[in-house]
C-alpha positions, 0 to 999 in steps of 0.5 A: 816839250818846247814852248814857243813864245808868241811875240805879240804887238798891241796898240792903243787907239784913240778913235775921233769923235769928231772925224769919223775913221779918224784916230790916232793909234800908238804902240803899248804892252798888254796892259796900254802903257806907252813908253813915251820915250819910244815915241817920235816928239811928233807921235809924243805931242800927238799921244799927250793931245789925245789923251788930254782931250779923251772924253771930248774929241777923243773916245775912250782908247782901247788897247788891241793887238797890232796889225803890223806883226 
């Protein structure tokens, strides 16, 4: 019997709470933890941003599979 191994991609995402359709969305594993260290210095900035203001312009991230497989 062969198992195949499913890779799967997922994202969090910071949906705007103050644009509507706006957000910013970031490559993670299952569990929603960024390697900040994978990140462009652009995409780190924009990932700290959104976390520091989660709550305020940001909702609550919610991590999901990719649509880029």
């Amino acid at each position: 019997m062969v198992t195949a191994t499913v890779d799967r991609t997922y994202e969090i995402r910071f949906r705007s709470l103050v644009k509507e359709g706006r957000g910013l969305t970031f490559p993670c594993d299952m569990d929603g933890h960024v390697n900040l260290d994978s990140l462009s210095d652009a995409a780190r900035n924009n990932y700290l941003y959104a976390r520091a203001l989660r709550g305020r312009d940001f909702a609550t991230p919610a991590v999901q599979l990719s649509g880029a497989h």
